[in-house]
C-alpha positions as CSV (number, residue, x, y, z in Angstrom):
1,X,-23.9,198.0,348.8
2,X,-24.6,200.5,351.2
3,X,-25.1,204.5,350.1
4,X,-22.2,205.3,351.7
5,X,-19.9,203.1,349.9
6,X,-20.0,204.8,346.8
7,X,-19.5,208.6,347.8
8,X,-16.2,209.2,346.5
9,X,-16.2,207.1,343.8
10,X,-15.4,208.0,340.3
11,X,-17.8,207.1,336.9
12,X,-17.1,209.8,333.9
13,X,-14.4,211.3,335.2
14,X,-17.2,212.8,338.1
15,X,-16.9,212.4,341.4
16,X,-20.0,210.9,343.5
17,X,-20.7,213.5,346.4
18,X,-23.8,213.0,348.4
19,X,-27.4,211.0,348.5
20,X,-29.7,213.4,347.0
21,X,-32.8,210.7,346.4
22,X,-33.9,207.2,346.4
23,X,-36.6,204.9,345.1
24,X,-37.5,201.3,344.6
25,X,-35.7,200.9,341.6
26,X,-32.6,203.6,342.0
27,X,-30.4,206.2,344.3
28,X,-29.9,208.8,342.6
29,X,-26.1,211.0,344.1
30,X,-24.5,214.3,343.3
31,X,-21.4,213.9,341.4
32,X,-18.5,217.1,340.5
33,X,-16.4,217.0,337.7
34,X,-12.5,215.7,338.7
35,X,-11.5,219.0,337.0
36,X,-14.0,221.8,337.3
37,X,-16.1,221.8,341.0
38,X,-18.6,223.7,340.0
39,X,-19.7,221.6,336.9
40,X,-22.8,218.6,338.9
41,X,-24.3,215.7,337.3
42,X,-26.3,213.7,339.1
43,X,-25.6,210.0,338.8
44,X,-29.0,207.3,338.6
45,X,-27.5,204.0,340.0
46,X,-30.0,200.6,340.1
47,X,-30.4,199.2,343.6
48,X,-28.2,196.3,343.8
49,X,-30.9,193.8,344.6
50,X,-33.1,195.4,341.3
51,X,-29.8,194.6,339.1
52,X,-31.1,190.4,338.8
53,X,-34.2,191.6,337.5
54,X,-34.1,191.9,333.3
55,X,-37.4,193.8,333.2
56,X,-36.3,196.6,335.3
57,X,-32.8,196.9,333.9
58,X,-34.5,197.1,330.0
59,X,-36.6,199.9,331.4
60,X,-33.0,201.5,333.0
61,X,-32.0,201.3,329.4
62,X,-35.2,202.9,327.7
63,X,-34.8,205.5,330.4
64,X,-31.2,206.9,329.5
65,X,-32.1,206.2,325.7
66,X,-35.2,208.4,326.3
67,X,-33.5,210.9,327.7
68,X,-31.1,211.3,324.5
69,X,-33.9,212.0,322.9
70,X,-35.6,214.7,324.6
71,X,-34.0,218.5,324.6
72,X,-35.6,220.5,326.9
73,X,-33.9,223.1,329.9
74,X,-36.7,221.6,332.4
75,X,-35.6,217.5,331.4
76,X,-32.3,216.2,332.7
77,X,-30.2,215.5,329.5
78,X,-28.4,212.3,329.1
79,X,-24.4,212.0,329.4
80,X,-23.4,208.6,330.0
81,X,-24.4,205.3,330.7
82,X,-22.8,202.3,332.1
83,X,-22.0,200.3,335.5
84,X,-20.4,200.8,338.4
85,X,-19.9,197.8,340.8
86,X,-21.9,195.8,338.6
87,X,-24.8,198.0,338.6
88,X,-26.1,199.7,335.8
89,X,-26.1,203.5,336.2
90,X,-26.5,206.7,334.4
91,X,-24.8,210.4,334.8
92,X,-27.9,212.9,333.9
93,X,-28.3,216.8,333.9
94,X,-28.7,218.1,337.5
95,X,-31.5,220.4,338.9
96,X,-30.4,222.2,342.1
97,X,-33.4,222.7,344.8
98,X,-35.9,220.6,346.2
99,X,-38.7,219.3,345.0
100,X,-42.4,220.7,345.0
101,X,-43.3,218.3,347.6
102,X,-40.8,219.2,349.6
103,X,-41.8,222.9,349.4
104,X,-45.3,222.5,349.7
105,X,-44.5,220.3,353.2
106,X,-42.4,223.0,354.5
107,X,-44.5,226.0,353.5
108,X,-42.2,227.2,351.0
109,X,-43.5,226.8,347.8
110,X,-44.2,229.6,345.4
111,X,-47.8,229.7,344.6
112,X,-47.8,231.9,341.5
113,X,-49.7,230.2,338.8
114,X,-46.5,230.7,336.6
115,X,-44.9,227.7,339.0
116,X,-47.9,225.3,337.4
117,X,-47.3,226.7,334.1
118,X,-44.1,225.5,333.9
119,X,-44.6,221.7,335.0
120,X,-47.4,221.8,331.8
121,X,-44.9,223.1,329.2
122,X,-42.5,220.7,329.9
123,X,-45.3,217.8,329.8
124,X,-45.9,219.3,326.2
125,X,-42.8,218.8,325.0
126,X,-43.4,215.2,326.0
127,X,-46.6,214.6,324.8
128,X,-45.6,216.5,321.3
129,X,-43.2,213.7,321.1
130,X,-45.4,211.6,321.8
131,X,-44.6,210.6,325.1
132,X,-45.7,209.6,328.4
133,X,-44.3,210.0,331.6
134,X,-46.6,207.9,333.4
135,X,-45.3,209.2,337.0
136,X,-46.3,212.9,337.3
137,X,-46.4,214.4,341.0
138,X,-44.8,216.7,343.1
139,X,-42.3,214.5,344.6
140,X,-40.9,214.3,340.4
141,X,-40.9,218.0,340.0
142,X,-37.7,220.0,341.1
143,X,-37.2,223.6,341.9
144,X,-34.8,226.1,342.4
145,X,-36.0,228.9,344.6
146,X,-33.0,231.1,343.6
147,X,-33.2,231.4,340.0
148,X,-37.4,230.2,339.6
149,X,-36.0,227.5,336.8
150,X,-37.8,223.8,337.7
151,X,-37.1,220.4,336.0
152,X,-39.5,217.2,335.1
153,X,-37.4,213.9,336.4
154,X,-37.8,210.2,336.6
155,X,-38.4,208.8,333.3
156,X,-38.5,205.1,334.5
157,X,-42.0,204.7,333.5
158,X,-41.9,206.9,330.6
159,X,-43.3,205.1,327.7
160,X,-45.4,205.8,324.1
161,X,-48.9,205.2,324.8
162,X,-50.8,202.2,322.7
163,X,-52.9,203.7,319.8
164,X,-56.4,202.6,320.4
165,X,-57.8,200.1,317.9
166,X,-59.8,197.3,317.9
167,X,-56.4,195.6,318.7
168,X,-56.0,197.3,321.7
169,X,-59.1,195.5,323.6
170,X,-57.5,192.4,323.0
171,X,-54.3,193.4,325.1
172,X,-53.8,191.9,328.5
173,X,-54.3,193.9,331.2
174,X,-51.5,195.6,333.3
175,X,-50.8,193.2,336.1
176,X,-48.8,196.2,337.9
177,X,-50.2,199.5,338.2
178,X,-46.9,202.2,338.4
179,X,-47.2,205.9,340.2
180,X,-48.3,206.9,343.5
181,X,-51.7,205.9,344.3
182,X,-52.7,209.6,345.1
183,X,-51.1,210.9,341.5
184,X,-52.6,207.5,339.4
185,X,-56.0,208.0,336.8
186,X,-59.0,206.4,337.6
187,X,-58.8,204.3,334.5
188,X,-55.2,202.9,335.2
189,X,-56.6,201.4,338.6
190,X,-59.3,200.0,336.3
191,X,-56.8,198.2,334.2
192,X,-56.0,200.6,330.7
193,X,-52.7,201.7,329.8
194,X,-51.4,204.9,330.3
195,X,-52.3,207.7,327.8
196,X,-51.7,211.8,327.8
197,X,-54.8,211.8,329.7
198,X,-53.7,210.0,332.6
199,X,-51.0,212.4,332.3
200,X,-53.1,215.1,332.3
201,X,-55.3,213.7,335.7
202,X,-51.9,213.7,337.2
203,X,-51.8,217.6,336.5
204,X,-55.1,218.2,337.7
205,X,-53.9,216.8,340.9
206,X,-50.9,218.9,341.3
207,X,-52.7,222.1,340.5
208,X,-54.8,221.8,343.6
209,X,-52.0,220.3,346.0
210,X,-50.0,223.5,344.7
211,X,-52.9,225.9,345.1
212,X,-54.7,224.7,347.9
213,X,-52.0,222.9,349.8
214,X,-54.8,219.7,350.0
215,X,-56.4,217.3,347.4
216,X,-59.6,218.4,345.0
217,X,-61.4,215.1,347.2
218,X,-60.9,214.1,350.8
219,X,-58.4,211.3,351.2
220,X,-60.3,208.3,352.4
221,X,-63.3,209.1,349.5
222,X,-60.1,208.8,346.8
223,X,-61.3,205.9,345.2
224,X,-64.8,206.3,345.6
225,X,-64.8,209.8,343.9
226,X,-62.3,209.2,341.1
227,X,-64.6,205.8,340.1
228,X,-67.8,208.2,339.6
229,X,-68.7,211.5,338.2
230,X,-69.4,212.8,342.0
231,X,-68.3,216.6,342.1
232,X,-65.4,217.8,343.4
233,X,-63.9,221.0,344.5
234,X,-63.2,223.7,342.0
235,X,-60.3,225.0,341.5
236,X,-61.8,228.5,341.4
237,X,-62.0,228.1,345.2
238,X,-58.3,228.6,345.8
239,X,-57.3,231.2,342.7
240,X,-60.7,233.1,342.5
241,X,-58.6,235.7,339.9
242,X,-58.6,232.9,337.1
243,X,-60.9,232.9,334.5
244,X,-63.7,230.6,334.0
245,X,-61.8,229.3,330.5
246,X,-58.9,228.8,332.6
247,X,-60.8,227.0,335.8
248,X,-62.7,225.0,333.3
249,X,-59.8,223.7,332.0
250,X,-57.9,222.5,335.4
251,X,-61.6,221.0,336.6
252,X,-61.9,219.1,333.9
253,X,-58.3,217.3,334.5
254,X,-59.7,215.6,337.0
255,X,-62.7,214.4,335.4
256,X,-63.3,210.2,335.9
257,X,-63.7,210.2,331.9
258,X,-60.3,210.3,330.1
259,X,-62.4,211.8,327.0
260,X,-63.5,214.4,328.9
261,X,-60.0,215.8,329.9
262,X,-57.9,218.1,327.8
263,X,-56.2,215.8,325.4
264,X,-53.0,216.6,326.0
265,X,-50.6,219.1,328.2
266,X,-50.4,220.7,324.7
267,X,-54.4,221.6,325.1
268,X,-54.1,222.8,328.4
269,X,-51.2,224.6,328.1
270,X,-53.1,226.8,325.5
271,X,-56.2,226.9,327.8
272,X,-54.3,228.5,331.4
273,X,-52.2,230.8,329.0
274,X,-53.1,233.4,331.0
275,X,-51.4,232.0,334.1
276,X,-47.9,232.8,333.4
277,X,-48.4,236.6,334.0
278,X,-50.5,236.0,337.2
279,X,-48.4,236.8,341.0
280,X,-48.2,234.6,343.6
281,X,-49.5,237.4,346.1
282,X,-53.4,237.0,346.0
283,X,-53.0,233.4,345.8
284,X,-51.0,233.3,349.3
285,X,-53.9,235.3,350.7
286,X,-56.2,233.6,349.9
287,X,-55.0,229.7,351.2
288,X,-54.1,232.1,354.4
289,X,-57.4,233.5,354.6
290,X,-59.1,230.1,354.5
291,X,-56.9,229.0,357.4
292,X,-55.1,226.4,355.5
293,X,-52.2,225.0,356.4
294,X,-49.6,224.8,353.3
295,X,-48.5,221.5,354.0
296,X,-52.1,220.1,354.8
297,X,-52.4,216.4,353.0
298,X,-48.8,217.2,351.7
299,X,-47.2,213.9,352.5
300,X,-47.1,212.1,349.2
301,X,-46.7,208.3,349.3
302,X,-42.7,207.9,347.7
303,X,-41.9,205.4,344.7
């Protein structure tokens, strides 16, 4: 069923407005309360042709259940789940704004350190729960220029990572790797199941596209590089005010060893502390004075 067809429609006494983003699995539409305008959902609905497939409605399921449990301002809480038209669909929190890739494409997005500080705090809260998202990148991250608040979305590959044991060597190996190739651990394209430190990689990599405006490697050496210890660039390059602690901490999310990484965005979180009081002001001067476009390597393969 077309996009179209469903503006207009009613589930939980909301009413489905516009097309504000699409995937492989799901469309995800602005809806308004029937009573009160100003109160938004947005409504997740499974693409009709992904609705005859049980593995991706289970994880449709896990994702709204997940949801439930996780109360945070920058995760979209969970209201109600059920179908419309035969599809399964969910009504979640709205974020207002566009998303960091977005920004980052169109030269808008505010480069204050405090902007990266808040994507890690909210992958804390996951990984304190014990919690992956397993889909970390700019495209996932939403932000409202107007108040500075900025939300975490797309839980559909959200999962609890396996304990490692002897057990665990024994597993089969993923037959699908999930993310966006630029975003995605060296170790997952290798085969292993996602951890906080493929989480964590995924960080690294949005740091840099948020500082720098490009990747830490070029583009065509991606696999090359993230398969070997070869040096890449420092982050220190593009926020020359942060400390080495700090910059230590950001390089080393991108290190080809998952045991090398912080452990978790609780880890680093504690490391950039100091972040959340830097401006955005030397930052922009100094990805100017470089002659760096913002939007350079911005376009970010979509799920």
């Amino acid at each position: 069923m077309p996009a179209a067809t469903l503006v207009n429609r009613t589930f939980a006494n909301h009413v489905i407005r516009d097309l504000i983003g699409a995937g492989g699995i799901a469309e995800v539409f602005r809806a308004v309360h029937v009573d009160d305008q100003r109160s938004v959902a947005a409504l997740k609905i499974m693409r009709p042709e992904r609705g005859a497939e049980p593995r991706h409605v289970r994880d449709f399921e896990h994702e709204f259940a997940l949801l439930k449990q996780l109360q945070h301002p920058g995760i979209p809480s969970a209201k109600r789940a059920g179908e419309l038209d035969g599809r399964p669909c969910m009504l979640i929190g709205f974020f207002p704004g566009r998303t960091l890739a977005a920004e980052v494409a169109g030269g808008s997005v505010d480069r204050s350190p405090r902007t990266f500080v808040q994507v890690v705090d909210v992958v804390a809260h996951l990984h304190g729960l014990g919690i992956v998202h397993n889909d970390l990148k700019l495209e996932n991250i939403l932000h409202d220029a107007d108040t500075g608040r900025l939300g975490v979305v797309d839980f559909g590959n959200a999962r609890e990572p396996i304990k490692t044991s002897l057990f665990r060597r024994f597993l089969p190996k993923p037959k699908t790797v999930f993310g966006s190739v630029t975003y995605i651990a060296p170790e997952l394209t290798a085969g292993h199941q996602p951890t906080f430190a493929s989480d964590v990689y995924a960080l690294g990599i949005c740091a840099f596209q948020l500082f720098a405006g490009s990747l830490p490697f070029a583009a065509r050496a991606t696999q090359r590089v993230r398969k070997s210890a070869a040096p890449i660039r420092a982050i220190r390059e593009h926020l020359p005010q942060l400390s080495a602690g700090a910059a230590k901490a950001i390089d080393a999310c991108l290190d080809p060893r998952p045991m090398a990484r912080p452990r978790d965005a609780g880890e680093l979180r504690s490391a950039i502390a100091e972040m959340e009081s830097m401006g955005a002001a030397a930052m922009t001067r100094r990805v100017h004075a470089q002659g760096q476009s913002p939007n350079r390597n911005s376009a970010l393969q979509k799920r």
